[in-house]
VOGU-3710 file (C-alpha; in Angstrom, 3 decimals, decimal comma):
1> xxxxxxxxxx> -8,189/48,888/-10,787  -10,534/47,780/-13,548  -13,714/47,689/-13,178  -14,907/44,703/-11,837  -17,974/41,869/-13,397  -20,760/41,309/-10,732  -22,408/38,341/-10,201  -26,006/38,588/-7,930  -27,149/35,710/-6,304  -30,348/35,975/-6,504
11> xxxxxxxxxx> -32,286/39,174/-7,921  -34,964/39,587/-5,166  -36,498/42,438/-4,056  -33,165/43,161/-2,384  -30,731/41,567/-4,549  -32,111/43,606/-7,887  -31,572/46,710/-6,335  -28,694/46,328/-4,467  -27,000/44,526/-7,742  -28,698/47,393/-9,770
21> xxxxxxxxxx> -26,315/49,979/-7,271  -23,084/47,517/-7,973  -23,420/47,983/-11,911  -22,553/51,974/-11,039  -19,043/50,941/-10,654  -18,780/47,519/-12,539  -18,304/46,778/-16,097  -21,450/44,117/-15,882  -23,815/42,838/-13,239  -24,872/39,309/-13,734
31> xxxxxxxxxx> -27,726/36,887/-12,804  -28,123/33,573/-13,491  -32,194/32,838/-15,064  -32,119/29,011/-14,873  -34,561/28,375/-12,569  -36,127/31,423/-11,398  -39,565/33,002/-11,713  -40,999/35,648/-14,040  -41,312/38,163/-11,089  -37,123/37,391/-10,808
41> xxxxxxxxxx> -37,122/37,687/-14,687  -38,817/40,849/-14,388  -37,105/42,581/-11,609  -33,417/41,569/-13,510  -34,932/43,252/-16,361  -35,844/46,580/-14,640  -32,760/46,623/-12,867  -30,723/46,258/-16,121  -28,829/43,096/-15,122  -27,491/40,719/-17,762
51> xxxxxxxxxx> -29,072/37,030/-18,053  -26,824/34,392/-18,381  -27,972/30,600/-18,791  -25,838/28,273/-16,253  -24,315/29,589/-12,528  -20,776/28,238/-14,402  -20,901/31,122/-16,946  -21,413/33,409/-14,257  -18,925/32,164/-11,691  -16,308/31,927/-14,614
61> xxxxxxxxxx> -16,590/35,677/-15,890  -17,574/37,307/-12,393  -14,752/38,713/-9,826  -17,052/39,158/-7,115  -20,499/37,604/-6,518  -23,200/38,887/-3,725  -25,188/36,183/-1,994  -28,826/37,672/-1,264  -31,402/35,059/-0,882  -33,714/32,976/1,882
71> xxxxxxxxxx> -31,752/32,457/4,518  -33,049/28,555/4,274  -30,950/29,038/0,963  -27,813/30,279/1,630  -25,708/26,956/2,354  -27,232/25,127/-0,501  -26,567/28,053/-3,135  -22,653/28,413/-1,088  -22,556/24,716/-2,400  -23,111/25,249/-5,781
81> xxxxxxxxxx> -20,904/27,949/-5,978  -18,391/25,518/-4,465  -18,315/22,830/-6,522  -17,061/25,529/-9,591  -14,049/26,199/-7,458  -15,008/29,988/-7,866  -11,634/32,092/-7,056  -12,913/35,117/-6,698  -14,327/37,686/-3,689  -17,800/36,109/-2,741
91> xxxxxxxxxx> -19,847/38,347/-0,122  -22,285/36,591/1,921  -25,030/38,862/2,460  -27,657/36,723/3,981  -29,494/37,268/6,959  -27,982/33,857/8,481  -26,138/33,301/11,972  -22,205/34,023/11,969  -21,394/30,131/12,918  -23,259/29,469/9,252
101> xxxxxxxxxx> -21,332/32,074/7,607  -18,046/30,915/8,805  -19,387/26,879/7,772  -19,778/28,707/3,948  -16,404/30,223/4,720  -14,762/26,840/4,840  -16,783/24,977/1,945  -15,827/27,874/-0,414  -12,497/26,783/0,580  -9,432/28,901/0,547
111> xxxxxxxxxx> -9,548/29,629/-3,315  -12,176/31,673/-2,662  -12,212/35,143/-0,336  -15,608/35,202/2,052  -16,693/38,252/2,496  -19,428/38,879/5,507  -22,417/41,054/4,750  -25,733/42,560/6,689  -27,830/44,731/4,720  -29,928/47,198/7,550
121> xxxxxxxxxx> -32,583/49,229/5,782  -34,543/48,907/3,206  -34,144/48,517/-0,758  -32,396/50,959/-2,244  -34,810/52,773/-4,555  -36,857/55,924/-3,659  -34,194/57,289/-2,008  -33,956/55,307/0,711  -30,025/54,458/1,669  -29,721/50,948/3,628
131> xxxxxxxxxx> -26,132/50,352/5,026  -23,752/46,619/4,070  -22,177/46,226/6,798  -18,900/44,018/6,144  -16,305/41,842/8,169  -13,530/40,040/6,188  -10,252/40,581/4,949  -9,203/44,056/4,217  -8,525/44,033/0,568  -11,845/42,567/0,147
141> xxxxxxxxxx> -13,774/44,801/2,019  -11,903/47,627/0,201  -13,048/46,686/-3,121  -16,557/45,849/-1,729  -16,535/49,876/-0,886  -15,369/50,479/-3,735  -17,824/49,043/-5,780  -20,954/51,068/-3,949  -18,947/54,100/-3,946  -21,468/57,378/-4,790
151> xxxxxxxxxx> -24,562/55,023/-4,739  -27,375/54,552/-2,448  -25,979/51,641/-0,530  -23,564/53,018/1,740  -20,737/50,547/3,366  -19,394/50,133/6,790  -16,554/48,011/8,089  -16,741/46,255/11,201  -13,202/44,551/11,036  -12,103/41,514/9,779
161> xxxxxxxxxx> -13,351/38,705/11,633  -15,994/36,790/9,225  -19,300/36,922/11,243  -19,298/40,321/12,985  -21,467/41,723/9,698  -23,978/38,877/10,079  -23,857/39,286/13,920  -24,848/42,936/13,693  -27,413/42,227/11,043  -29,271/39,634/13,369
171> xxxxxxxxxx> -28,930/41,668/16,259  -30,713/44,882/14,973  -33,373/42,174/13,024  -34,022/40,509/16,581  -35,335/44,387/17,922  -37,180/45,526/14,797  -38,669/42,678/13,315  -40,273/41,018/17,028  -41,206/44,651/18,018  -43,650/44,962/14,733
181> xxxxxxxxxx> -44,999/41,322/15,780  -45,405/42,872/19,130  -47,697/45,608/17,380  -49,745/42,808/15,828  -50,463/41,124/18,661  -51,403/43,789/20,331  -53,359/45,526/18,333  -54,857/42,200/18,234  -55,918/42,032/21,645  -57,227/45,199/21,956
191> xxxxxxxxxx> -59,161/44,962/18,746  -60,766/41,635/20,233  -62,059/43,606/22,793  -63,121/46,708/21,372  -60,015/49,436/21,738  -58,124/49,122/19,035  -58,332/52,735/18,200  -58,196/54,061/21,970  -54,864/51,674/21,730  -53,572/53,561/18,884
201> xxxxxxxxxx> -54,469/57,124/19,927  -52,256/56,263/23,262  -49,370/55,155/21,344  -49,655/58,324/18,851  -48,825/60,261/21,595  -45,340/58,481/21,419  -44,000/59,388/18,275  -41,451/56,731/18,670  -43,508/54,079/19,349  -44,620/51,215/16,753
211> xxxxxxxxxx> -47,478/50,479/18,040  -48,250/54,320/16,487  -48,168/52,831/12,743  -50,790/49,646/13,243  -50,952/49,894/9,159  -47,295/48,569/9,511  -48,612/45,650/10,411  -50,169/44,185/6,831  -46,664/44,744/5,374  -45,337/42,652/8,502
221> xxxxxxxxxx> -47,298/39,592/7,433  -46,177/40,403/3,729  -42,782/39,941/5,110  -43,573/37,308/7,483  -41,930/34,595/4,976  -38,687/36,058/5,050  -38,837/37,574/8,508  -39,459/34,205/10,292  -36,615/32,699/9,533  -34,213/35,696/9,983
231> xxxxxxxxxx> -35,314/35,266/13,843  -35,253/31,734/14,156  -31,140/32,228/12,877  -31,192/35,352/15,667  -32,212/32,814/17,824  -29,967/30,481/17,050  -27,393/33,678/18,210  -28,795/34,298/20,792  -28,280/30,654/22,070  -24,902/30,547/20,985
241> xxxxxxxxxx> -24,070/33,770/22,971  -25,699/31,968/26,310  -29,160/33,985/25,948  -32,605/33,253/26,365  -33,876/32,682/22,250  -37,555/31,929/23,229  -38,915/35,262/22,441  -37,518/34,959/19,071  -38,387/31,981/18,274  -42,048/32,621/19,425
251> xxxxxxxxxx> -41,927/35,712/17,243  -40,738/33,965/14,588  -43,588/31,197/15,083  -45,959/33,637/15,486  -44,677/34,744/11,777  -45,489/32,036/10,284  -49,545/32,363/10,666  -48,705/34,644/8,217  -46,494/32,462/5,237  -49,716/32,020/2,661
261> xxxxxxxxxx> -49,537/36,044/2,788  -46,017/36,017/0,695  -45,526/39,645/-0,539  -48,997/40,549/-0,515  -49,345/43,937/-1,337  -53,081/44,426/-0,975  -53,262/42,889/2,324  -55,086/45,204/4,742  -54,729/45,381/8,861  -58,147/43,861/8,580
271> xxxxxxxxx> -56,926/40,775/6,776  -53,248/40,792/8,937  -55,082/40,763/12,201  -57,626/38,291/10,880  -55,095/35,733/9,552  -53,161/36,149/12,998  -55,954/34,976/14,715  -56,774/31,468/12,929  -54,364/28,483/14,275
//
């Protein structure tokens, strides 16, 4: 098979490197700039992708397009795509519940083949290796695994019911997102009352414990913008499945003390815990 065009809704953090992994095997990857910031400019630029000026250009020449964006996002942006009748494989790799996935699965509409997608891990640059996990139709998936073949994304099929990906994705998120909000909070407490550091010294004697990397925590409330709303659609699972979403959706409340902090890099435990605390 030819080499397919790749189209990367849109180049985040994420999105640029995962799309950057894609172009191993493609002829081009594509992003769309209308619209989107310097930093997106810049990342698109690093990553080697090709600009192109309108979402039609790039729905027209791309076979297969990867959603990666907000998870607020991902129904509106399935929209646009829809209304350009796109015919190609479109993988929706947002951290979004499976009922949503399946509602983008019917607005695409039958011209165009939904593929489900959960990315677990991080970025892939410095060597780290995150897994796409993907649910859809086999011929699909295929040439989804296909395209990462030999780079650092690897690819696992879960079968091909739409919304098993998505259901992993939010059930792993649900664990390791609220457990480093857990860390936060207490590492709060115990720095409001003067053992913090006995706190961490006991949980260093865990090796597997969070609570062991309290530095963790400043990168949480980088995250928190993007985090929060990945639990509040694990919630939404949860309730769906018949279980108790409270605990996510107080984790993901408790996130957003943290929005103003978007991708902060120079944010300190000092400043995380700080910002926690004011209402």
């Amino acid at each position: 098979m030819d080499q397919p065009t790749v189209g990367i809704l849109h180049p985040g953090s994420m999105g640029a490197a995962v799309a950057a992994c894609a172009a191993t095997n493609a002829s081009a990857v594509l992003w769309c700039e209308v619209g989107r910031s310097p930093a997106s400019a810049k990342r698109a630029s690093k990553f080697g992708l090709t600009p192109v000026t309108t979402l039609a250009e790039l729905l027209d020449r791309s076979d297969i397009v990867i959603s990666l964006c907000p998870p607020a996002a991902a129904e509106d942006l399935a929209r646009d795509v829809a209304g350009h009748h796109f015919a190609g494989v479109y993988v929706e790799a947002n951290a979004i519940n499976p009922e949503r996935v399946q509602r983008i699965a019917a607005l695409l509409g039958p011209e165009t083949t939904v593929v489900d997608g959960g990315v677990v891990g991080s970025p892939p640059v410095g060597g780290k290796t995150p897994t796409l996990y993907l649910s859809g139709a086999v011929a699909a998936t295929e040439r989804i695994e296909t395209l990462f073949a030999g780079t650092a994304v690897c690819t696992a099929v879960l079968g091909t019911e739409v919304g098993k990906a998505s259901a992993l994705k939010l059930s792993y998120a649900s664990f390791q997102k609220t457990s480093r909000v857990l860390v936060a909070l207490a590492v709060g407490m115990a720095r409001e009352y003067g053992v913090d550091q006995e706190l961490i010294k006991v949980a260093s004697r865990r090796t597997d414990s969070y609570l062991s990397e309290p530095q963790y925590v400043a990168k949480t409330a980088a995250r928190a913008w993007r985090w929060g709303p990945e639990l509040e659609e694990a919630a939404d699972t949860l309730a769906a499945a018949g279980l108790p979403p409270e605990m996510l959706r107080a984790a993901a409340s408790t996130l957003a003390r943290w929005n103003d902090a978007k991708d902060d890099s120079s944010l300190t435990l000092t400043d995380a815990l700080d910002r926690l605390a004011q209402p």
